[in-house]
C-alpha positions in Angstrom: 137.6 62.5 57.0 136.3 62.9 53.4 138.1 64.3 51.0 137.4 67.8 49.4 139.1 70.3 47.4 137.6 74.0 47.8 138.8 76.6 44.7 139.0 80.2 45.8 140.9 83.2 44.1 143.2 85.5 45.8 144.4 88.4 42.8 145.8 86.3 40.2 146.4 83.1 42.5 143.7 79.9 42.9 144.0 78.1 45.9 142.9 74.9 46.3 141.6 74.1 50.0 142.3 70.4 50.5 140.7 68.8 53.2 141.2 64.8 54.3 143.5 61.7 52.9 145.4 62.4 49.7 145.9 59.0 47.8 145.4 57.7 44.3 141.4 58.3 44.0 141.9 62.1 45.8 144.4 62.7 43.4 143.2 61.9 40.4 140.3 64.2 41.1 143.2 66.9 42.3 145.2 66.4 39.0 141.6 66.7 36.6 141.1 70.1 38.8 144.3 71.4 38.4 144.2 70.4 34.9 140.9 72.3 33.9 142.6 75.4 36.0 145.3 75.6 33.9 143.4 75.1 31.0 141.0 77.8 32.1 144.6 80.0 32.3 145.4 80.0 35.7 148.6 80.6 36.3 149.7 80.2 39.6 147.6 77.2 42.0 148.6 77.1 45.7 147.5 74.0 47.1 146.8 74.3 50.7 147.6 71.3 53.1 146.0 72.7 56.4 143.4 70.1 57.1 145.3 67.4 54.6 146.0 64.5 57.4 147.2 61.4 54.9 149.3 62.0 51.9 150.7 58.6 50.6 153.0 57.6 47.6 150.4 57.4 45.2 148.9 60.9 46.5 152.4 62.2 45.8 152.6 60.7 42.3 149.5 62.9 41.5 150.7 66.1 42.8 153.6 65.3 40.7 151.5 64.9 37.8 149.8 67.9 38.0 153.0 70.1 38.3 153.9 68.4 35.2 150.7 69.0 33.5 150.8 73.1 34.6 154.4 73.4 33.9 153.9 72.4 30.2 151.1 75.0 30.4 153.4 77.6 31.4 151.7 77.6 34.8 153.2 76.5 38.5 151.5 74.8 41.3 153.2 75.0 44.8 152.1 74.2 48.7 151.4 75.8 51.6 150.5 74.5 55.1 152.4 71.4 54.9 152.7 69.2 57.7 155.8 67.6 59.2 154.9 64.3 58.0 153.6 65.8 54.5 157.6 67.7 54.5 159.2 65.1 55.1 157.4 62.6 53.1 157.9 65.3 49.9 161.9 64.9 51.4 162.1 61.5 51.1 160.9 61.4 47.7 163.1 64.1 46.8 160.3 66.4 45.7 161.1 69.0 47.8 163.6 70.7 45.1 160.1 70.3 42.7 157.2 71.3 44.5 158.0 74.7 46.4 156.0 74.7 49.6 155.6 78.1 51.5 154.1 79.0 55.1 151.2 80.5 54.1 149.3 82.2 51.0 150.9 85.9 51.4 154.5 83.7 51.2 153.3 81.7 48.3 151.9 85.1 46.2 154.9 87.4 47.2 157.1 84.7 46.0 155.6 84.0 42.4 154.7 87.9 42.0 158.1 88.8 41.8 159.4 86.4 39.2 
């Protein structure tokens, strides 16, 4: 499956529609899109893992990245949709105490609206 990221606003949050494998060439392009969000002034980015179906270490490094990049930028990117394998693999890496990953959208908005 080829990779694609979709951009679509829902009130003040962008979610990014990910579609295929996740690994260092996907997330390069992932981190550069996030980047020009925030840079654009998004604020909140909920990445969306439905149809996401290989995220590897290198895929993860990215992600990292671009929370990094949007935090500085006093901006926050989180997940939704995760897999079992995704959630665990964010587990293993410890990343689950970084990158807060929610249900769905409504879960993801409710959560960031009220802070």
């Amino acid at each position: 499956m080829t990779f694609s990221a979709k951009t679509r606003q829902r009130g003040s949050a962008t979610i990014i529609d990910l579609r295929g494998r996740l690994t260092i060439m996907e997330g390069e392009a992932l981190h550069d899109l996030c980047l020009d969000l925030v840079k654009e002034g998004r604020k909140l980015i909920i990445l969306n893992f439905r149809d996401v179906n290989y995220l590897d270490s290198s895929g993860i490094g990215q992600l990292v990245r671009s929370l990094f990049a949007a935090r500085r930028n006093n901006a926050d990117i989180c997940a939704i949709d995760l897999s079992a394998r995704s959630r665990e693999i964010l587990r293993l890496a410890n990343l689950h105490t970084v990158i807060s990953d929610f249900p769905d959208e409504s879960a993801a908005i409710q959560r960031f609206s009220s802070t």
